[in-house]
N, C-alpha and C positions, 0 to 999 in steps of 0.2 A: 845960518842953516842954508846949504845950497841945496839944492837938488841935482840927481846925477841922471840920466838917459842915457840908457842904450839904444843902439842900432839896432834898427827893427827892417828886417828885409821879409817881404809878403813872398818872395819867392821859396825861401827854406822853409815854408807850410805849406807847400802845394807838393805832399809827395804821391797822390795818387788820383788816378782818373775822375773821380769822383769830387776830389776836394776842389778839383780845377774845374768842374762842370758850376757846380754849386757858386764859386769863386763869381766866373765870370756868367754866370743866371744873376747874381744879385748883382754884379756890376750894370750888368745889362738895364735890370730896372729902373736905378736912377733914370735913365732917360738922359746922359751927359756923356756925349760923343768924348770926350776927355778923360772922364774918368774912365769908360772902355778901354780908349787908348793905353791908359799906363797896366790895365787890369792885363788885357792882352799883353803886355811889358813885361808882365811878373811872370806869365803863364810862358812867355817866349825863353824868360831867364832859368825857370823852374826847369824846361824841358832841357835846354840848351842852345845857347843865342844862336852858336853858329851851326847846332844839326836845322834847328827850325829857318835860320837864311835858306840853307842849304835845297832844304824842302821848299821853300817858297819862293826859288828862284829869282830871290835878291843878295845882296852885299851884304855882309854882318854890319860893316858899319854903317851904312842906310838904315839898316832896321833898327839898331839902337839908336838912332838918330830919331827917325820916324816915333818908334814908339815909347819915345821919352815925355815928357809933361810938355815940354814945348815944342816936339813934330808937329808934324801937320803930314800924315800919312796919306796916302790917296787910297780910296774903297777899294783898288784894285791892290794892294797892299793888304789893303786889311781884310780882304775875300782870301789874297792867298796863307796870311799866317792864319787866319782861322782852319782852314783847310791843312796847312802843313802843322797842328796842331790838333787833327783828328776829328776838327769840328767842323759844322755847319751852322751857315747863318739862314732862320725863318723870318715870316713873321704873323706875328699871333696878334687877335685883337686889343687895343690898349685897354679895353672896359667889356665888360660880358653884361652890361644893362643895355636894353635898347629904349629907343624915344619915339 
């Protein structure tokens, strides 16, 4: 008995604003600069590799490079596809207990 697997791409589920917020809130909270990275990856493929370059004043293939599992993108990369992808970066407290 084998078993069979399909291709599973996170980008053809992100078809609306909403799922992409949601997507990358929960990537966010891991707390793994990494897993960010590919989350933003999916959300850059979802939109469109090269309108979102385009927007974000880099090279498509810099940015598929950068935001593959093994880039190493620089914050100022990852400030602009946030941005050429409609978003902003905050930051909020990690814990709402005080000591």
């Amino acid at each position: 008995m084998s078993t069979e697997f399909t291709k599973y791409d996170t980008s053809e589920y992100l078809e609306t604003e909403e799922d992409i917020i949601e997507y990358l809130n929960a990537a966010a909270e891991y707390g793994d600069p990494a897993l960010m990275q590919v989350a933003l990856g999916n959300v850059a493929k979802a939109r469109g590799m090269t309108q979102i370059a385009h927007d974000a004043g880099v090279g498509r293939e810099s940015l598929y490079k950068s935001l593959s599992r093994d880039g190493n993108p620089s914050f100022q990369t990852i400030a602009k596809v946030v941005r050429a992808i409609g978003g902003r970066l905050s930051v909020q407290p990690a814990s709402t207990t005080t000591h």
